[in-house]
C-alpha positions as CSV (number, residue, x, y, z in Angstrom):
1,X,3.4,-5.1,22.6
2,X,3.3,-1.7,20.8
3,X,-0.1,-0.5,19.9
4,X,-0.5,1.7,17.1
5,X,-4.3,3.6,16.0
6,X,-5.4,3.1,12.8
7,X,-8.4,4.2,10.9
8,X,-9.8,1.3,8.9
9,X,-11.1,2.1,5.9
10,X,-15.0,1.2,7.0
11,X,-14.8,4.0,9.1
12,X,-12.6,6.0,7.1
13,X,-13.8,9.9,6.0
14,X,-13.1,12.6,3.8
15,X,-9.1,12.4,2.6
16,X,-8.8,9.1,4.2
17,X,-11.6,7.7,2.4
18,X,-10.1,8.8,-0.7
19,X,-7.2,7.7,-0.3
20,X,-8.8,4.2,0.7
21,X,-10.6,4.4,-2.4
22,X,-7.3,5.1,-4.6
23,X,-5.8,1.6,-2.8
24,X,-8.9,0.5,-4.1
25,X,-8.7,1.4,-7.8
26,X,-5.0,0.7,-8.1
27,X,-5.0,-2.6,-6.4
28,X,-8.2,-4.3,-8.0
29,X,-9.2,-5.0,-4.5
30,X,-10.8,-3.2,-1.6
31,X,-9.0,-5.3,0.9
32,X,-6.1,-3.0,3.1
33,X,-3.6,-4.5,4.2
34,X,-3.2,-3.6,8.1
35,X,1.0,-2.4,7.2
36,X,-1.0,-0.5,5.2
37,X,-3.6,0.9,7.5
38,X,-0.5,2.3,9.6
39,X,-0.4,4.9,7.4
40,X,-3.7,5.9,8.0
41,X,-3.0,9.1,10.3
42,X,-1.6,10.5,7.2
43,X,-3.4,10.2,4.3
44,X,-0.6,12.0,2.4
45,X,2.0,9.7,3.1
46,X,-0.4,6.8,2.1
47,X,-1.1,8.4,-1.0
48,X,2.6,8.6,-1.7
49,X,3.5,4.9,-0.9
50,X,0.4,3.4,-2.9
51,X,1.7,5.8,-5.8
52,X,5.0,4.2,-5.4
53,X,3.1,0.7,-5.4
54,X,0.7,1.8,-8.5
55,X,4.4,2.8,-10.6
56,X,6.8,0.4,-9.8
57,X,4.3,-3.0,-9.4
58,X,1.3,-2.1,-11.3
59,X,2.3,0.1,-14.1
60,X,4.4,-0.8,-17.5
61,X,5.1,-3.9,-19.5
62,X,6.8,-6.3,-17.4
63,X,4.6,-8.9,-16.5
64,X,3.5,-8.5,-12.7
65,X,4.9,-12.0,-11.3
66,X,8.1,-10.6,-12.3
67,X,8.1,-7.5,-10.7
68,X,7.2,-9.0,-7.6
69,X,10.3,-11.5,-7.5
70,X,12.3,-8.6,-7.9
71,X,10.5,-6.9,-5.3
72,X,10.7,-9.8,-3.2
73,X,14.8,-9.9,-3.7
74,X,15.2,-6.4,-3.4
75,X,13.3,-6.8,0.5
76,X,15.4,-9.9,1.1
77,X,18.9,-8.2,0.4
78,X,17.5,-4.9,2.6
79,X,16.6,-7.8,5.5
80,X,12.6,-6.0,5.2
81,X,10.7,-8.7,6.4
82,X,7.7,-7.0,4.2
């Protein structure tokens, strides 16, 4: 089984625990998912995909639920199990 390191974000520092803190803020929760925590070897990448998150699922008028069917579709037709 492939092993990747992660940081998780009680022992995260400096750019990573700002970045953890940003996932915070933008998802209401300070849970991390651990697909998530993959990214945590570059914060900058993180930062980029939880920006993605914050503009396409959590910003704007369509009600949430929605956006996440048609997030959900969008995986299914791709074959992303996430």
């Amino acid at each position: 089984m492939a092993y990747v390191r992660t940081v998780p974000p009680r022992d995260a520092r400096g750019e990573m625990a700002e970045v953890y803190r940003y996932m915070a803020e933008v998802a209401g929760t300070p849970m991390v998912a651990k697909i998530v925590q993959l990214f945590s070897l570059r914060p900058a990448s993180m930062r980029a995909m939880i920006r993605g998150w914050e503009i396409s699922m959590w910003a704007g008028d369509e009600p949430r639920p929605m956006r996440e069917l048609v997030g959900a579709m969008v995986s299914r037709l791709n074959d992303c199990h996430y």
